[in-house]
C-alpha positions in Angstrom: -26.8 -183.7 -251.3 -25.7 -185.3 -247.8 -23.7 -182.4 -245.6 -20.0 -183.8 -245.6 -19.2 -184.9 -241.8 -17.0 -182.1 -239.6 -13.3 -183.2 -239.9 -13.1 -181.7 -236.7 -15.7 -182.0 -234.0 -15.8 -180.8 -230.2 -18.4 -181.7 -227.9 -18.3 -180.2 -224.2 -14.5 -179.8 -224.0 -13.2 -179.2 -221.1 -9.7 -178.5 -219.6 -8.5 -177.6 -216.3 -5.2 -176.3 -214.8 -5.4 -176.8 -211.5 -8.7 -174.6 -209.9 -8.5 -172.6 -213.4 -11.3 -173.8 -216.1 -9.2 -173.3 -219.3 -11.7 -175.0 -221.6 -15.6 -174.8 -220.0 -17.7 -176.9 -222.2 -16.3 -175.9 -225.7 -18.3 -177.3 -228.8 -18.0 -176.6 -232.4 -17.5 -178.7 -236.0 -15.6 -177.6 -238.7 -16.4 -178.4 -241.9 -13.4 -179.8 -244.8 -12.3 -176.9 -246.4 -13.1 -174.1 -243.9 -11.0 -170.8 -242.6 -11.8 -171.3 -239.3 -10.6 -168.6 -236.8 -10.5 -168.6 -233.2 -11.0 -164.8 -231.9 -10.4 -164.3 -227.9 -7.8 -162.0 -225.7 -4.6 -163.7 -224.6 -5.5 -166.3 -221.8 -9.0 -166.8 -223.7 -8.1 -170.7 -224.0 -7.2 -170.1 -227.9 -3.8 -172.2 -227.5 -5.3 -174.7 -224.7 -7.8 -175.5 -227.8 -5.1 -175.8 -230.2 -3.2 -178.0 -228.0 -5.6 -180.3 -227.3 -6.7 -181.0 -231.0 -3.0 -181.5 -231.3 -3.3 -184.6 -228.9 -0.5 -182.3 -226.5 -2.6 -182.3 -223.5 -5.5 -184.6 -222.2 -8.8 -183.8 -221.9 -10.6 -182.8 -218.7 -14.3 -183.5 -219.8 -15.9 -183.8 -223.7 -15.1 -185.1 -227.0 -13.1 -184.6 -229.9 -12.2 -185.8 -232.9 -10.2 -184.9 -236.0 -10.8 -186.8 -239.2 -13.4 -189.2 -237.3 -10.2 -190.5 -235.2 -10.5 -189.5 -231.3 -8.1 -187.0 -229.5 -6.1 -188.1 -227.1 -2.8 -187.5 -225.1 0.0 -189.0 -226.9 -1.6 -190.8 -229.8 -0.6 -190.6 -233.1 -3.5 -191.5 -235.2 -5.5 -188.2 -235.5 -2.3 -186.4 -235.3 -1.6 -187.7 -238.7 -4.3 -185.7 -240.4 -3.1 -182.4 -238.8 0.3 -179.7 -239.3 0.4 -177.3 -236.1 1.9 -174.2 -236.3 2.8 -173.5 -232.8 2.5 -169.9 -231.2 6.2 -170.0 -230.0 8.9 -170.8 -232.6 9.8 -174.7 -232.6 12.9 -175.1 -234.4 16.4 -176.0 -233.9 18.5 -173.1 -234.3 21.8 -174.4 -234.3 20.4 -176.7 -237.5 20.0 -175.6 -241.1 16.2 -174.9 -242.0 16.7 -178.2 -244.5 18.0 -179.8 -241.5 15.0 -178.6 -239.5 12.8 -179.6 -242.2 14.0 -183.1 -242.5 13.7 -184.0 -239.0 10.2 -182.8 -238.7 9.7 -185.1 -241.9 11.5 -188.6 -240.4 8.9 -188.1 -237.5 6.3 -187.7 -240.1 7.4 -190.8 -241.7 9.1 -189.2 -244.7 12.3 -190.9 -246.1 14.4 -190.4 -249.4 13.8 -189.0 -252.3 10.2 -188.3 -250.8 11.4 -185.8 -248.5 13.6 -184.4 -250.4 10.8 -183.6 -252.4 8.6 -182.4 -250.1 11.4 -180.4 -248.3 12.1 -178.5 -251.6 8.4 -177.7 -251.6 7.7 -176.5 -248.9 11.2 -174.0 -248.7 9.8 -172.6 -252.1 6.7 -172.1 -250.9 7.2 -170.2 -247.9 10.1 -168.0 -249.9 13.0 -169.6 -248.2 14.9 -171.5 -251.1 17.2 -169.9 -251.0 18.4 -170.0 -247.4 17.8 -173.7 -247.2 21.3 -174.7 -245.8 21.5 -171.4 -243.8 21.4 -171.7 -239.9 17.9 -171.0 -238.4 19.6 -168.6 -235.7 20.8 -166.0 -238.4 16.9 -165.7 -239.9 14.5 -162.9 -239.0 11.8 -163.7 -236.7 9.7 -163.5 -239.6 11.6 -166.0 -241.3 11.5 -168.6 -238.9 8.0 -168.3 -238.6 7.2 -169.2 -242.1 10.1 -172.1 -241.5 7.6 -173.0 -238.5 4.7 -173.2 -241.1 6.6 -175.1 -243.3 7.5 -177.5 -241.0 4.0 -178.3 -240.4 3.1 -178.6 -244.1 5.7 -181.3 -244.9 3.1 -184.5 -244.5 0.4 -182.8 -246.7 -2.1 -181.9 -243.8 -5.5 -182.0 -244.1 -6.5 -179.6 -241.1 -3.7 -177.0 -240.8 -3.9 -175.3 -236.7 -2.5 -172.0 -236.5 -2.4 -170.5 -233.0 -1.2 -167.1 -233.4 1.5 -167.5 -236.1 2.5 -164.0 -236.9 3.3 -162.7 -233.3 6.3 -160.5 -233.7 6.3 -160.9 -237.3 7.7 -157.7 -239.6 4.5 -156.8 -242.1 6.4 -158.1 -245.2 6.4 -161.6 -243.8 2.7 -161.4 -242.5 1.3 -160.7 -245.5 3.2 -163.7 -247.2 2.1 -165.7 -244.1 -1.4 -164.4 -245.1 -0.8 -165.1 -248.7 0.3 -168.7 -248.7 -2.4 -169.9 -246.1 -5.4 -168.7 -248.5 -3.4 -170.1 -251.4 -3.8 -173.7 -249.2 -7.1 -173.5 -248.2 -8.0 -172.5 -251.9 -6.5 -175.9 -252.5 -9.1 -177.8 -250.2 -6.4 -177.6 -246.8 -9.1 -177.0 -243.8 -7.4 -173.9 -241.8 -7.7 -173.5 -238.1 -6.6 -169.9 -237.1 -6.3 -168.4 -233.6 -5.7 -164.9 -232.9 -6.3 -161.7 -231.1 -6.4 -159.3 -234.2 -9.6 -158.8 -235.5 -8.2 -157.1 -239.2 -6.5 -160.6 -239.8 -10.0 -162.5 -238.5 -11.9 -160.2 -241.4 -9.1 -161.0 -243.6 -8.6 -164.5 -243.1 -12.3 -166.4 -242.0 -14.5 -167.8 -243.7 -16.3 -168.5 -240.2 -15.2 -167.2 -236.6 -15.6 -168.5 -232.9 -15.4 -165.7 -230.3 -14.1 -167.3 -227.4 -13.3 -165.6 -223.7 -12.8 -166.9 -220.4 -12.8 -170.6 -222.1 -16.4 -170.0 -223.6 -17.5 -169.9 -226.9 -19.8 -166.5 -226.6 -20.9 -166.2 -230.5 -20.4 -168.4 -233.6 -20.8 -167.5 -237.1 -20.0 -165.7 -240.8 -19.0 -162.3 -240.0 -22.3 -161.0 -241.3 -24.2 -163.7 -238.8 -22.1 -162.5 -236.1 -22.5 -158.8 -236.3 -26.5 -159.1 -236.8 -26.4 -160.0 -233.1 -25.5 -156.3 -232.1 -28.7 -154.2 -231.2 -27.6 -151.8 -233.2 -26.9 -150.5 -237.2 -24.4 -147.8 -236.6 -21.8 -146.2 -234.0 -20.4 -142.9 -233.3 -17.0 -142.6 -231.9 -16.0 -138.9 -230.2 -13.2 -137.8 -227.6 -14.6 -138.0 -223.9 -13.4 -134.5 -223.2 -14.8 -131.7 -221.1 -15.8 -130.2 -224.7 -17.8 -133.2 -225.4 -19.6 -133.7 -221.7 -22.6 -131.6 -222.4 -23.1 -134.0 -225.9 -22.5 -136.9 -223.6 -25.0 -136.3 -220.9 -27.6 -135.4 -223.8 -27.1 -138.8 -225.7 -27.7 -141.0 -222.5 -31.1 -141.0 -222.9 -31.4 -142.2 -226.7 -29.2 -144.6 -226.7 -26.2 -146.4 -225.3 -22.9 -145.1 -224.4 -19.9 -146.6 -223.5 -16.6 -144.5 -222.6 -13.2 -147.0 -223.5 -10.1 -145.3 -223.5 -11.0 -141.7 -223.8 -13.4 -142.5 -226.5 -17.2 -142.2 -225.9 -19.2 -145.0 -228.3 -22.4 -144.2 -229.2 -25.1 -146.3 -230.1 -28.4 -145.1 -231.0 -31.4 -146.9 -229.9 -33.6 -148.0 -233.0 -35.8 -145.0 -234.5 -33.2 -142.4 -233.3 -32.5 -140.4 -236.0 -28.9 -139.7 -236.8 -29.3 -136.5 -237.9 -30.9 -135.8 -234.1 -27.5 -136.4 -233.0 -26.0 -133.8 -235.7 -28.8 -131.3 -234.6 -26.8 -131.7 -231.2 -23.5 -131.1 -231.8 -24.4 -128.3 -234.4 -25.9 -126.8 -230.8 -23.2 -127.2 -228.8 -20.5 -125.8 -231.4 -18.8 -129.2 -231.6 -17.3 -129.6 -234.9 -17.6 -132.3 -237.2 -13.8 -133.5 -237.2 -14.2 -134.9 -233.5 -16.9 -137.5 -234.7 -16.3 -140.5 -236.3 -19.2 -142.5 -237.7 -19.1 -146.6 -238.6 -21.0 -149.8 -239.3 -20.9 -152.8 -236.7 -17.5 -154.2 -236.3 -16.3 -157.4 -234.8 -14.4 -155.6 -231.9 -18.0 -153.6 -230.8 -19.4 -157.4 -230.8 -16.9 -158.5 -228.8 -17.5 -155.4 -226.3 -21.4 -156.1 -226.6 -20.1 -159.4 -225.1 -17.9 -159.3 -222.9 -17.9 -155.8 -221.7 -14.0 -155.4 -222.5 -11.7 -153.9 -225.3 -10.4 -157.1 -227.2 -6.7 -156.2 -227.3 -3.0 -158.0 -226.6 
């Protein structure tokens, strides 16, 4: 059976502010159907990404195109195939959410009955019927984020971008933001999702980009990414004066890294664990300071980039 082609693809994307490389030579496809997330610190060029698929900003260098339609400043053609979510709320608060929602739907091209259909839908769907002719300044910021994804639902979509939607969002309305976008891509929507917590990457993707300083560094599954550490297993203690003496003895058989007060250690291949026990036993450390885990995607991301992934 033929591959289906990427509904969106990004060849050697580049994008500039100024002398500041927001985008250096970004390239990726996404497949129809995907969970997609974008994984990078704040000022990683997740929302410069976003933006640009969005047709907000021009390109500086590269190519991209959504649905086999080129990107490009201002057009409308490959906009039409895409709902963005924006990082910062983009509503009217002085307007009902159904007033919100049937703006955003006239500039869709929605009219009548049609989107008063669709408007109905999408309030259900993201929990809100019943504060449909409520104004948008009395709701909770987690409220007028799902209104936000709503809005960008109303013209059926067929790649949904995400860039950082539950920022300041109360847990109650994350996990219904969480809910609702698995329920979509379930339902064949293709899910673009940037973000700079790892626990809602695991949740969420089906794939993941790790992106910093404008650079894609590692692309994958989850388990393709983390087979690229050099190691099977960390161990996690307080860098304390207790703990030097373990410290200065583990150097040697592995590697050790000291973020935030916490050493992370990393055997080297053929280093027994219980070695490292042995060690602790003689030194009268006890067990409770040690904490023992498989690869994650945040000691990927230090393997790459040499810092904590964090807001």
């Amino acid at each position: 059976m033929t591959p289906s082609a990427p509904l969106l693809s990004a060849n050697g994307v580049v994008k500039r502010f100024g002398s500041i490389t927001a985008l250096d030579g970004v390239s990726l496809d996404i497949a129809p159907g995907e969970f997609f997330g974008l994984l990078g610190p704040n000022g990683a060029g997740k929302s410069t990404f976003m933006s640009l698929v969005a047709g907000l900003r021009p390109l500086d260098g590269g190519v991209l195109t959504v649905d086999g339609a080129g990107v490009a400043a201002g057009s409308t053609k490959a906009r039409q195939a895409l709902g963005l979510v924006p990082q910062h709320i983009a509503l009217y608060e002085d307007l009902s959410a159904e007033g919100n929602l049937r703006i955003f739907g006239e500039l869709y091209g929605l009219h009548g009955a049609a989107l008063r259909d669709r408007v109905s839908h999408v309030l259900e769907a993201v929990q809100l019927a019943d504060r449909g002719k409520d104004l948008v300044k009395t709701f909770s910021g987690g409220m007028q984020r799902r209104l936000n994804l709503a809005a960008a639902l109303l013209h059926k979509p067929r790649l949904l971008l995400c860039d950082e939607p539950t920022v300041g969002v109360d847990p109650q309305s994350r996990n219904a933001i969480f809910d609702y976008l698995q329920e979509l891509n379930r339902a064949g929507m293709t899910v673009i999702y940037s973000t700079h917590y790892m626990e809602e990457a695991t949740r969420l993707c089906s794939r993941i980009g790790i992106i910093d300083h404008g650079r894609i560094l590692a692309l994958g599954t989850i388990d393709e990414l983390l087979t690229k550490l050099p190691f099977d297993e960390e161990v996690r203690f307080p860098a304390t004066p207790d703990t030097a003496a373990l410290a200065g003895k583990l150097a040697a058989n592995g590697e050790l890294a000291t973020v935030d007060g916490i050493h992370r250690f990393r055997p080297k291949p053929g280093f027994p664990m219980s070695s490292f026990y042995m060690l602790t036993e003689e030194l009268g450390l006890p067990p409770r300071l040690f904490t023992s885990q498989r690869p994650t995607l945040e000691a990927l991301f230090l393997q790459l980039t040499g810092r904590v992934l964090r807001e």
